[in-house]
FIKEDO-9095 format. One record per residue (C-alpha): residue number from 1; residue in three letters; x negated, y, z negated. Coordinates in nm, 4 decimals. Example, Ala and Ser with C-alpha at 12.3 -4.5 7.8 and 13.67 -1.06 7.14 Angstrom:
<nodes>
<1,'ALA',<-1.2300,-0.4500,-0.7800>>
<2,'SER',<-1.3670,-0.1060,-0.7140>>
</nodes>
This chain:
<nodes>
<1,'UNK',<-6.4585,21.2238,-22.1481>>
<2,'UNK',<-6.1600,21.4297,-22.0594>>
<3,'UNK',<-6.0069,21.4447,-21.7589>>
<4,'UNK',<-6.1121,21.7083,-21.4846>>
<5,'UNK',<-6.4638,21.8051,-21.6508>>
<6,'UNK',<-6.7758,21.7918,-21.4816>>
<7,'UNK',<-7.0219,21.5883,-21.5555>>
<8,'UNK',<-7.4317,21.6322,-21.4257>>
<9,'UNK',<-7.7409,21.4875,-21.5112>>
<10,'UNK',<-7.8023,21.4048,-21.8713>>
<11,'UNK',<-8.0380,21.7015,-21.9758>>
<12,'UNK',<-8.3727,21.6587,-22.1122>>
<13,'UNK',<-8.4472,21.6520,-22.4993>>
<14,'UNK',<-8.6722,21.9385,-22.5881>>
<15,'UNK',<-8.9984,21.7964,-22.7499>>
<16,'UNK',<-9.0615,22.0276,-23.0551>>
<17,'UNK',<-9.3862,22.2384,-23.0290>>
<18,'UNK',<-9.6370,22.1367,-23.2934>>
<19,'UNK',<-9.8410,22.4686,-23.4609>>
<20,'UNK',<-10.1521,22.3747,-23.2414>>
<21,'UNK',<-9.9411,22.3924,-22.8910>>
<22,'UNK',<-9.7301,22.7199,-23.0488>>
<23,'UNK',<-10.0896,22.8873,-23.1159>>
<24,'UNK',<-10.2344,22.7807,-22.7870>>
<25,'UNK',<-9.9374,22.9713,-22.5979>>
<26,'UNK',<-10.0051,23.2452,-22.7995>>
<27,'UNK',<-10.3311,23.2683,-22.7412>>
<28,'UNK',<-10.3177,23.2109,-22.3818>>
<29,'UNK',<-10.0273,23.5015,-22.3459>>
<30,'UNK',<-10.2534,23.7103,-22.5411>>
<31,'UNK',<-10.5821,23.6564,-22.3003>>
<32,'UNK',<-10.3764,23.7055,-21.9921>>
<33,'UNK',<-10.2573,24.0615,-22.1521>>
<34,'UNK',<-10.5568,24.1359,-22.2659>>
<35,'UNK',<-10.8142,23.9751,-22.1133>>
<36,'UNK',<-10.8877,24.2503,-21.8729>>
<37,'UNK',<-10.8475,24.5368,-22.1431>>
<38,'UNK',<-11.1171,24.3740,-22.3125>>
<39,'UNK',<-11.3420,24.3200,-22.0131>>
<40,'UNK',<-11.3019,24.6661,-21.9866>>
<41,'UNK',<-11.4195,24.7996,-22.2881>>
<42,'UNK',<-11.7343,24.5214,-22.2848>>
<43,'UNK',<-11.8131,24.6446,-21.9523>>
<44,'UNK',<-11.7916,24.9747,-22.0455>>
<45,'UNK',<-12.0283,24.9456,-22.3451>>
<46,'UNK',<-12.2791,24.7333,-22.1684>>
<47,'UNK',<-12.3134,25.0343,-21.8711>>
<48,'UNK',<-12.3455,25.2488,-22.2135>>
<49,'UNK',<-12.6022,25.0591,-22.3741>>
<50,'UNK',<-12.3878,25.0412,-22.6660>>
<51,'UNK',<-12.2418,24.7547,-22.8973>>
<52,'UNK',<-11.8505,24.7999,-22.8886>>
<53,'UNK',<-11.7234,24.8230,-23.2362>>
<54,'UNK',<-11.3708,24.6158,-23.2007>>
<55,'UNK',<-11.3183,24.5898,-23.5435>>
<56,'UNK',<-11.2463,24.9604,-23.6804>>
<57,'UNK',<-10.9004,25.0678,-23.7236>>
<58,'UNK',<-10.9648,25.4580,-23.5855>>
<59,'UNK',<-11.0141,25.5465,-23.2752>>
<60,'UNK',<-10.8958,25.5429,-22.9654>>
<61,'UNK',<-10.6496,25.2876,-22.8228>>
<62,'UNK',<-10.6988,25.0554,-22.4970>>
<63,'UNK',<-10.3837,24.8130,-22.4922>>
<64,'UNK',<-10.3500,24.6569,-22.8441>>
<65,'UNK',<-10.7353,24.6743,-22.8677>>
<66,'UNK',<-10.8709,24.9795,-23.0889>>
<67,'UNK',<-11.2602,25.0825,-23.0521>>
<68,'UNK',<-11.4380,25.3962,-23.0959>>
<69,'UNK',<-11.7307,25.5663,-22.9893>>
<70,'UNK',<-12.0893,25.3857,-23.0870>>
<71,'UNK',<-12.3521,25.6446,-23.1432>>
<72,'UNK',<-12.6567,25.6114,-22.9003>>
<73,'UNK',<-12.9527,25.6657,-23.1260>>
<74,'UNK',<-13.2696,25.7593,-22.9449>>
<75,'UNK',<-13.6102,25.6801,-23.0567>>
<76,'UNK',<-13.7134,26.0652,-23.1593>>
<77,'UNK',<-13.5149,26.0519,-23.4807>>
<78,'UNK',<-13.7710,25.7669,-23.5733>>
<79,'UNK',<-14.0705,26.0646,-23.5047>>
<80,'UNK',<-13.9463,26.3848,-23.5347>>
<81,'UNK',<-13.7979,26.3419,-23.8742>>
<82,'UNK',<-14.0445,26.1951,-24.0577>>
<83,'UNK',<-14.3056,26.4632,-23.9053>>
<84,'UNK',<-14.0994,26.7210,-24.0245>>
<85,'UNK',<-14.1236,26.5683,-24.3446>>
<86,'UNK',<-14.5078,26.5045,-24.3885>>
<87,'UNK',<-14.5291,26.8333,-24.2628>>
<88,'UNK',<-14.2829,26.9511,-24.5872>>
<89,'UNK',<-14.3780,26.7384,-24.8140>>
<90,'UNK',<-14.7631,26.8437,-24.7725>>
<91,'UNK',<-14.6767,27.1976,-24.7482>>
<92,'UNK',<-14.4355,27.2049,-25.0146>>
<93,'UNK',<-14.5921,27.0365,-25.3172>>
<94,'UNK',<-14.9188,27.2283,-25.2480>>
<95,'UNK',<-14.6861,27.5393,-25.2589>>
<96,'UNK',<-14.4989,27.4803,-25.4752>>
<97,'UNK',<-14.7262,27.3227,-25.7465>>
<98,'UNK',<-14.9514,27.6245,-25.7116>>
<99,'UNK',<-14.5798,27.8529,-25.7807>>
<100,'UNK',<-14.5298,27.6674,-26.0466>>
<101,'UNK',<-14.8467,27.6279,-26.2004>>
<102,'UNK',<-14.8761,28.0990,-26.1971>>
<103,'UNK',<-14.5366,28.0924,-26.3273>>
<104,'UNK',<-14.6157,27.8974,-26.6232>>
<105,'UNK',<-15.0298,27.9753,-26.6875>>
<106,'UNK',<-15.0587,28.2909,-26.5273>>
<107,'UNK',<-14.7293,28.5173,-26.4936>>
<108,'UNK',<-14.7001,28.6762,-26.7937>>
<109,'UNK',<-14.4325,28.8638,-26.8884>>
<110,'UNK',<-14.1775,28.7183,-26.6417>>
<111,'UNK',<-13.9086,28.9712,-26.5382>>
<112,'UNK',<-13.5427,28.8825,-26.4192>>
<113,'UNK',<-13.6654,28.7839,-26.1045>>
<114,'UNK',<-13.9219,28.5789,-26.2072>>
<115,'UNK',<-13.7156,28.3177,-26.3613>>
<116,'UNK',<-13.4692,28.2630,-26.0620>>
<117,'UNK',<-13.8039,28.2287,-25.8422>>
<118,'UNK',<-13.9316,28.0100,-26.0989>>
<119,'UNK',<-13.5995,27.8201,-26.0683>>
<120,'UNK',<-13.6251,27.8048,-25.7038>>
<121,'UNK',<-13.9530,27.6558,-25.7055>>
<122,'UNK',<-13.8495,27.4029,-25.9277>>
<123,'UNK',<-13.5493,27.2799,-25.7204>>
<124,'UNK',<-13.7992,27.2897,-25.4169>>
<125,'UNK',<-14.0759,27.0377,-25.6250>>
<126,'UNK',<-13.7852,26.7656,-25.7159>>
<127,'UNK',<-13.7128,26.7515,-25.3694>>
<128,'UNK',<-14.0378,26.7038,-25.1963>>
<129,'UNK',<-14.1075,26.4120,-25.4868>>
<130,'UNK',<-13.8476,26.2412,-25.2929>>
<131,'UNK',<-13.9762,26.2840,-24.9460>>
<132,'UNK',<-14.2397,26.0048,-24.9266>>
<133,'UNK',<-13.9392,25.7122,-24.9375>>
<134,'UNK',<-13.7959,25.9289,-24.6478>>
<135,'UNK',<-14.1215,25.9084,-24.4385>>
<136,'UNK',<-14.0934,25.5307,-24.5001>>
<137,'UNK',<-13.7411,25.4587,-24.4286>>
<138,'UNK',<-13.7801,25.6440,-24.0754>>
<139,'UNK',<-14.0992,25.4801,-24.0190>>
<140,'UNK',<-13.9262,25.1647,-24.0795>>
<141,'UNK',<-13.6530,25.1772,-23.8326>>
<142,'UNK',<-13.4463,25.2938,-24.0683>>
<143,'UNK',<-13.4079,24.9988,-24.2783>>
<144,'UNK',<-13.3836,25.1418,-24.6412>>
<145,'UNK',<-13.5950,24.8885,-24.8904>>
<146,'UNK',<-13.5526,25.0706,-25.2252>>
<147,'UNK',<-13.1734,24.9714,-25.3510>>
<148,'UNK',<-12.8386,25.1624,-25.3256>>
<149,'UNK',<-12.9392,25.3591,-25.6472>>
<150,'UNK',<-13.2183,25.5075,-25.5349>>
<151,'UNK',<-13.0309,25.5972,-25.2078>>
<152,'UNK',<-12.7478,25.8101,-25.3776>>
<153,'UNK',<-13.0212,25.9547,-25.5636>>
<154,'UNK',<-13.2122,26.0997,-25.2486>>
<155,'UNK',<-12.9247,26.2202,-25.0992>>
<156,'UNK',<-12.7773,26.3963,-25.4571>>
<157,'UNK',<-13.1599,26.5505,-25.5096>>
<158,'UNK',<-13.1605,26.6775,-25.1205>>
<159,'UNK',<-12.8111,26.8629,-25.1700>>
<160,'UNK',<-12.9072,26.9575,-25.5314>>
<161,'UNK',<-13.2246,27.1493,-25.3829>>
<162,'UNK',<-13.0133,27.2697,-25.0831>>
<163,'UNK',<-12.7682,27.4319,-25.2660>>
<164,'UNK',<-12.9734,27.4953,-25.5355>>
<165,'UNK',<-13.2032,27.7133,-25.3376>>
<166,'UNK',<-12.8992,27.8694,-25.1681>>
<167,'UNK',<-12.7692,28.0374,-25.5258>>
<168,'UNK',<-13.0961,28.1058,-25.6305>>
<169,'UNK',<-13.1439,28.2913,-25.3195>>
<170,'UNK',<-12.8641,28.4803,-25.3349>>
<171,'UNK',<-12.9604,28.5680,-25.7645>>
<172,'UNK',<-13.2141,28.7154,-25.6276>>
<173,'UNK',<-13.0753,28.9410,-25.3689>>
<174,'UNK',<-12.8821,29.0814,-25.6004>>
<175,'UNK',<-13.1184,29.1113,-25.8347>>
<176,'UNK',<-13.2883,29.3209,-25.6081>>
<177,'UNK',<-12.9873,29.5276,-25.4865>>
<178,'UNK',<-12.8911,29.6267,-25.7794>>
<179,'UNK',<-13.2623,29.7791,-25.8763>>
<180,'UNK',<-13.2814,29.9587,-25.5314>>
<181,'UNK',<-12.8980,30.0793,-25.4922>>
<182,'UNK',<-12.8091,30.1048,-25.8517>>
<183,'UNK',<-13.1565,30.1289,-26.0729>>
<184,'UNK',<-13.0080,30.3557,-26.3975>>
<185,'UNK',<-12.7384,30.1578,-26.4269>>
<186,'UNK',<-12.8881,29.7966,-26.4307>>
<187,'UNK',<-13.1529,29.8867,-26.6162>>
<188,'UNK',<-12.9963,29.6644,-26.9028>>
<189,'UNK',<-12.8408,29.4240,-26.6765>>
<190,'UNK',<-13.1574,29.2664,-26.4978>>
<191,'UNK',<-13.3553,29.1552,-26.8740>>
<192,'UNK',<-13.5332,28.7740,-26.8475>>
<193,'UNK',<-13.2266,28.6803,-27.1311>>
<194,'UNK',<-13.0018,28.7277,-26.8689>>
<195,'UNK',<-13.1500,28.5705,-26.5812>>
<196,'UNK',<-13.2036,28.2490,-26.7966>>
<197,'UNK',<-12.8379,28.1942,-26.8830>>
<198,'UNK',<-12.7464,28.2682,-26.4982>>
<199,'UNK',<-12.9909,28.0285,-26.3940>>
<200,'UNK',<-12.8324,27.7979,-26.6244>>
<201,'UNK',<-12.4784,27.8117,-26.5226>>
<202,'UNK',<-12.6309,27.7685,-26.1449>>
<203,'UNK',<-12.7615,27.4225,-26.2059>>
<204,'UNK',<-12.4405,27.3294,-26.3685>>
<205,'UNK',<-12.2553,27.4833,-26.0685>>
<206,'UNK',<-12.4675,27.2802,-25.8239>>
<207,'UNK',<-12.4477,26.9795,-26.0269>>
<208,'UNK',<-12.0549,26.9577,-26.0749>>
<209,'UNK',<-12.0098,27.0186,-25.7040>>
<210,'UNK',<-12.2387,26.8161,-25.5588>>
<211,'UNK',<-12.1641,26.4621,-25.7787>>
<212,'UNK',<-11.8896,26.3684,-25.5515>>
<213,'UNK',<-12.2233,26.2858,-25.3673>>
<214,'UNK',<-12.2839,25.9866,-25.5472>>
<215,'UNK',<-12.0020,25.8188,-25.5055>>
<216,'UNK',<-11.9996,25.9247,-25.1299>>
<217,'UNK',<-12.3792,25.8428,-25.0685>>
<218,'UNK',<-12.5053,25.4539,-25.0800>>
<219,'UNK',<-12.6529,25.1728,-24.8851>>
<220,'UNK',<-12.4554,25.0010,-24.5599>>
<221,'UNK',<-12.5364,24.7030,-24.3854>>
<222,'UNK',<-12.5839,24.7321,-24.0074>>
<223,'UNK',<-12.5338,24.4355,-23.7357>>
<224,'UNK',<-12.8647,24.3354,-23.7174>>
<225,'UNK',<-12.8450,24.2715,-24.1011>>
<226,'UNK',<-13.1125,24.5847,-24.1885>>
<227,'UNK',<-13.0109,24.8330,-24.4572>>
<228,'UNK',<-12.8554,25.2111,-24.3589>>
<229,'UNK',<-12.9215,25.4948,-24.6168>>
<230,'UNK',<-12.6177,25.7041,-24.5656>>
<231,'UNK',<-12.6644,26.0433,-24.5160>>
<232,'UNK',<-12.3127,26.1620,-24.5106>>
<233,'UNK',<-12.0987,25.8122,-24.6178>>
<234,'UNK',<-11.9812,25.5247,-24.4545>>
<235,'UNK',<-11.6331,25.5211,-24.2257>>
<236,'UNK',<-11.4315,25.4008,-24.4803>>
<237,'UNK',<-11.4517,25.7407,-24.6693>>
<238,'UNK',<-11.5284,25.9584,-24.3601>>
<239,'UNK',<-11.2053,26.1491,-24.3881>>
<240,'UNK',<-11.2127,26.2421,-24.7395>>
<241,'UNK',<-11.5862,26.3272,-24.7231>>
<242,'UNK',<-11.5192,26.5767,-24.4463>>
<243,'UNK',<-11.2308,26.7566,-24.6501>>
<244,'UNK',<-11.5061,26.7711,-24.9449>>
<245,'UNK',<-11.7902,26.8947,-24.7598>>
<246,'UNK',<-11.5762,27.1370,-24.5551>>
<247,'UNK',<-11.5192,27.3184,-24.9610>>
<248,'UNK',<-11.8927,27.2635,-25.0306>>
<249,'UNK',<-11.9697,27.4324,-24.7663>>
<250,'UNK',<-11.7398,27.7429,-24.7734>>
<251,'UNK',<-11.7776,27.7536,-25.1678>>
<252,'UNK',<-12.2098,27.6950,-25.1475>>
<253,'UNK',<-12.3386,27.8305,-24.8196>>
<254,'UNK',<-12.0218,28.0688,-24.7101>>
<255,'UNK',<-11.9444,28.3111,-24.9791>>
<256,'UNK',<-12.2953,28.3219,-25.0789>>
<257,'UNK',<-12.4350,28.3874,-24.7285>>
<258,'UNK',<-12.1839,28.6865,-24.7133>>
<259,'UNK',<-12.2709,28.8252,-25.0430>>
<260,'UNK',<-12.6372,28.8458,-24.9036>>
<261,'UNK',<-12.5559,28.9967,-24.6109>>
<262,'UNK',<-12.3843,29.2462,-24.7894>>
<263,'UNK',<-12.6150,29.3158,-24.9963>>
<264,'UNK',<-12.9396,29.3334,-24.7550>>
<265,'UNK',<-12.7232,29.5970,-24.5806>>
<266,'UNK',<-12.6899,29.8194,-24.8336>>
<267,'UNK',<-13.0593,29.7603,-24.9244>>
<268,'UNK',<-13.1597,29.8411,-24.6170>>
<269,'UNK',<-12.9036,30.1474,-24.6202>>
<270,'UNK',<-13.0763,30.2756,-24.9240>>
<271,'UNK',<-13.4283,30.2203,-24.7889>>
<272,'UNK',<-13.3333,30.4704,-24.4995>>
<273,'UNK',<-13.2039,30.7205,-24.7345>>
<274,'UNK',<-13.4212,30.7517,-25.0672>>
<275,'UNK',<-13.7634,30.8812,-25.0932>>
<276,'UNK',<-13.9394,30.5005,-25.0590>>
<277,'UNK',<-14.1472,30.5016,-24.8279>>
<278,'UNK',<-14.4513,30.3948,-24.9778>>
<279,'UNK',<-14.3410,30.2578,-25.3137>>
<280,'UNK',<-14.4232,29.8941,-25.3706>>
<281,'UNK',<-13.9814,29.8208,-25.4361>>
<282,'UNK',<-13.9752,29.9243,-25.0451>>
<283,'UNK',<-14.2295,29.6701,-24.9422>>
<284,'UNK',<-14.0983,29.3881,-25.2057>>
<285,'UNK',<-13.7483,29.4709,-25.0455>>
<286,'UNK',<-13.8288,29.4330,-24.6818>>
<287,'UNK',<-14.0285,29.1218,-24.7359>>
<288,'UNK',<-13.7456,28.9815,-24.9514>>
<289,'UNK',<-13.4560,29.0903,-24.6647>>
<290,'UNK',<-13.7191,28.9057,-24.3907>>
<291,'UNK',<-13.7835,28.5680,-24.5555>>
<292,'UNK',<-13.4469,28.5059,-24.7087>>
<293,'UNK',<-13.2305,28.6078,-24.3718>>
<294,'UNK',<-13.5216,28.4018,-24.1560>>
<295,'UNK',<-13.4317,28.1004,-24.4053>>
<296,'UNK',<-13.0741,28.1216,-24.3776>>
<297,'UNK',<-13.0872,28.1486,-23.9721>>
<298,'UNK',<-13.3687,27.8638,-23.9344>>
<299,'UNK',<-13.2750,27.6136,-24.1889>>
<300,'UNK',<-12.9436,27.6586,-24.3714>>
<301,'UNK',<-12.6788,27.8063,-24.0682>>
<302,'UNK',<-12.7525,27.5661,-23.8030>>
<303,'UNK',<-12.7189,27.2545,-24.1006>>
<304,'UNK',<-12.4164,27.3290,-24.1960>>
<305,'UNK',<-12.2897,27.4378,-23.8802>>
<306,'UNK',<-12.4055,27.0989,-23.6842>>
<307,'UNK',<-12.2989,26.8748,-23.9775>>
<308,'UNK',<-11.9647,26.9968,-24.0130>>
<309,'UNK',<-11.9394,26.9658,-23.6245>>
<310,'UNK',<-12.0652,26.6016,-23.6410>>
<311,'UNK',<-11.8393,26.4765,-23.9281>>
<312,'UNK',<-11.5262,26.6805,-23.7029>>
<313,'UNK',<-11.6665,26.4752,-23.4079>>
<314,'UNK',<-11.6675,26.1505,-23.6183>>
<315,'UNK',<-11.3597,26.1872,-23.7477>>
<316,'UNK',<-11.1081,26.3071,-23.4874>>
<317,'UNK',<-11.3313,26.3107,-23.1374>>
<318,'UNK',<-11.3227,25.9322,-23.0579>>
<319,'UNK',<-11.1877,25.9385,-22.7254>>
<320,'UNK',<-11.4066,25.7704,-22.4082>>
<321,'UNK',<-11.4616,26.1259,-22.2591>>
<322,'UNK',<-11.5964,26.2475,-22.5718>>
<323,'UNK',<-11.8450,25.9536,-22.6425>>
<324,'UNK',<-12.1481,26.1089,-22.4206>>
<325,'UNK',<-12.0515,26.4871,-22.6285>>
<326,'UNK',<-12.0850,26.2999,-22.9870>>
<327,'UNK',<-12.4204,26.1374,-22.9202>>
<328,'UNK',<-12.5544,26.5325,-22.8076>>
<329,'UNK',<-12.3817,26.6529,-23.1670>>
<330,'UNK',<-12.5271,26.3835,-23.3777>>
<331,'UNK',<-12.8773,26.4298,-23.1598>>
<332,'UNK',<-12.8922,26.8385,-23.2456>>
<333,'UNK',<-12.8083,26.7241,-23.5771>>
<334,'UNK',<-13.0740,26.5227,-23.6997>>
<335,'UNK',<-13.2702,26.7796,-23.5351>>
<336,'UNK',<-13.1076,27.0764,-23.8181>>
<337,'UNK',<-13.1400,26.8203,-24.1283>>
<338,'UNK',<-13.5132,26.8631,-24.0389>>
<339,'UNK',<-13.5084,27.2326,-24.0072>>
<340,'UNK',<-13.2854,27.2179,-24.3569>>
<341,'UNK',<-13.5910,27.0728,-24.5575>>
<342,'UNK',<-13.8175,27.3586,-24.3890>>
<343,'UNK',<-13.7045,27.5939,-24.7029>>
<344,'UNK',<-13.9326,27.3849,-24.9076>>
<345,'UNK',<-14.2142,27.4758,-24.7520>>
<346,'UNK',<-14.1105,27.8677,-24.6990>>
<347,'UNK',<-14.0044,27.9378,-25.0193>>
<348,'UNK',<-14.3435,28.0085,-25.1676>>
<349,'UNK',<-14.4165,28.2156,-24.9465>>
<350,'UNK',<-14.1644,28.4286,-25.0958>>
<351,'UNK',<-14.2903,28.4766,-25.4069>>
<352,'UNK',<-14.6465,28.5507,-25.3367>>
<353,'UNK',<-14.4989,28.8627,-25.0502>>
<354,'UNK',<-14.2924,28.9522,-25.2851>>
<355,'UNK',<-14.4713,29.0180,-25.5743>>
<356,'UNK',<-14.8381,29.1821,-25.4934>>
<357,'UNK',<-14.9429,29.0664,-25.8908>>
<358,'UNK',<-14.8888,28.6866,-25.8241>>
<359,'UNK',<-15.1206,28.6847,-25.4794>>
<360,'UNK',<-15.3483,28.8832,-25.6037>>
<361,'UNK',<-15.3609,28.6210,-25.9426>>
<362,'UNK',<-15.3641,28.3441,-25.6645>>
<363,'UNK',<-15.6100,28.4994,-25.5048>>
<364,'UNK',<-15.8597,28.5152,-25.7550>>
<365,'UNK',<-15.7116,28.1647,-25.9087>>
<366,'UNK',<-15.8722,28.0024,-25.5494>>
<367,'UNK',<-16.1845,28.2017,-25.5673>>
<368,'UNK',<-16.3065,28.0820,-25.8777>>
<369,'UNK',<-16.1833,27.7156,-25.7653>>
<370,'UNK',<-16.4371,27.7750,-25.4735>>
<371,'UNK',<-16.7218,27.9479,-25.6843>>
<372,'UNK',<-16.7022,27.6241,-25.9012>>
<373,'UNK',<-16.7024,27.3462,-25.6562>>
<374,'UNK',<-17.0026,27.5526,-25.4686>>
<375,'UNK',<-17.1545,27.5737,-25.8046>>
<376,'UNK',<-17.1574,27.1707,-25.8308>>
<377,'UNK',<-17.3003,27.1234,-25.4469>>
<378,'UNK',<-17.6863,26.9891,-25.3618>>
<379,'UNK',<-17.8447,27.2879,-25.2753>>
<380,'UNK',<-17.9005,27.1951,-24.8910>>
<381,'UNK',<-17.5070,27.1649,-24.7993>>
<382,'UNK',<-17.4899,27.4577,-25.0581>>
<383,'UNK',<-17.6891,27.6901,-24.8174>>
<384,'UNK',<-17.4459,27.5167,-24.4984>>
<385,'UNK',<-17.1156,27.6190,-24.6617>>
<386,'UNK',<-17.2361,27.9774,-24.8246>>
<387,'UNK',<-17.4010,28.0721,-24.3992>>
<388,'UNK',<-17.0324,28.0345,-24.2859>>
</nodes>
């Protein structure tokens, strides 16, 4: 050792730190860090009555932890929608089986208008045919039974018919603008040839827009290990489903909702200022403007405006202050997606008001049903039914 240095203790040898003691100090750092974020956020969810979803990677961050806001989900949705949709389903393939059945036995010639109705009660049959696996999957906790396919297929049929219905709404208000506003001059626009290749390109409209559905749409499994039918789509896809349905929306409910409007204004416009006022276009018109503008503001705006407000909330409104806001949005909005399937049951009632011919053929269609069956009764509950 050279002269003058210091010399000390020997030091220690450093044991090397095997993988279990390295992940163990690891470990412990990370629970004395964290431990109290996570506390936090379990806390927090317990005083919610929610499940804290730790594992999603959007949301809002608490330390290194990320979490976002679990939907409360009260027992109405389990009630009110699938009363809503007895209620539709009932009403609606009564309807619209009756519709259908004048259209095709007893409407004879059909005009223009008579196809897109025709149409419209079409779209508004397919639908209701789906409702019944609806009623169950709500009655059943929502734990959908029938298979992924047949999920993507009730959601493509429900936005098929939504949309549907929409367009051949709006076919028909102008349809009838242009025979109030403009009659000389669409008197060779409005033939049944016509109407039958426009109703055509509207189903192929409605069915190139709304396939993205099917690949959106589908079956999820939940916690608790039950099956979710996914009405919009699962998180993975949330962003790119909001961007889609933001177009479907502006392209399917927007421009065509505007076009109406117009055109019921300048219906109404020309009501006020032409010789009408006891002409059977005058009363077809106001019953038309009355239905189709009560459909739009019961069933159609608040939809769309409530899911595009939900999938916003879902997708950038995950913050703990905005938690208690999202479960209100997604509450008011399983309240609209029953009032959406309420044009099922409405429609009818459109073309019966709207064309004197068909209700009166209706009419006598139900009379001679009754005259039959009383026909067939003993004689006794004959006399019963006949005194009433």
């Amino acid at each position: 050792m050279p002269a003058g240095s210091k010399t000390g203790p020997p030091l220690a040898k450093a044991k090397p730190i095997s993988a279990s003691g390295r992940l163990s100090r690891f470990t412990s750092g990370l629970c004395d860090s964290g431990g109290r974020i996570m506390t936090e956020v379990l806390f927090s969810a317990a005083l919610n009555g929610t499940e804290p979803n730790l594992l999603s990677s959007s949301g809002w961050s608490v330390g290194n932890a990320t979490t976002k806001c679990s939907l409360t989900k009260t027992g109405f949705q389990f009630y009110y929608l699938p009363t809503v949709y007895i209620l539709v389903f009932i009403t609606g393939f009564l309807g619209n089986s009756v519709a259908i059945w004048m259209f095709v036995f007893h409407m004879r010639p059909w005009s223009g208008i008579s196809v897109y109705m025709f149409n419209l009660a079409l779209a508004d049959f397919l639908y209701v045919l789906t409702l019944p696996a609806l009623i169950f999957y709500y009655f059943n906790k929502t734990d959908w039974i029938f298979g992924d396919i047949m999920c993507k297929l009730q959601r493509f049929i429900f936005h098929v018919n939504l949309y549907g219905s929409i367009l051949f709404l709006t076919c028909i208000s102008v349809h009838r603008y242009t025979g109030v506003v403009h009659p000389l001059k669409s008197l060779g626009r409005l033939k049944k040839k016509n109407a039958v290749y426009i109703s055509t390109l509207v189903w192929v409209i409605v069915v190139a827009v709304i396939s993205p559905i099917l690949f959106y749409s589908g079956t999820g499994i939940r916690r608790n290990k039950t099956t979710t039918c996914y009405d919009t789509t699962a998180d993975d896809y949330l962003r790119s489903y909001f961007i889609y349905s933001m177009c479907t929306t502006v392209l399917m409910f927007c421009i065509p909702f505007i076009l109406i409007l117009g055109c019921y204004g300048l219906i109404v416009k020309a009501l006020i200022y032409k010789d009408l006022d006891n002409s059977p276009l005058r009363r077809k018109s106001i019953y038309l403007v009355i239905i189709v503008l009560t459909v739009f503001a019961v069933s159609y705006l608040p939809f769309h405006v409530m899911k595009t407000l939900n999938l916003r909330a879902r997708v950038d409104f995950q913050t703990p202050q905005m938690c208690a806001f999202n479960d209100k949005v997604y509450a008011t909005y399983q309240v609209t997606r029953g009032l959406a399937s309420l044009n099922s049951c409405v429609d009818p009632i459109l073309y019966f008001l709207a064309d004197k011919a068909s209700f009166s053929d209706v009419r006598k269609s139900l009379t001679k049903l009754r005259w039959l069956f009383m026909k067939n009764l003993d004689p006794p509950l004959k006399g019963k039914l006949a005194s009433r």
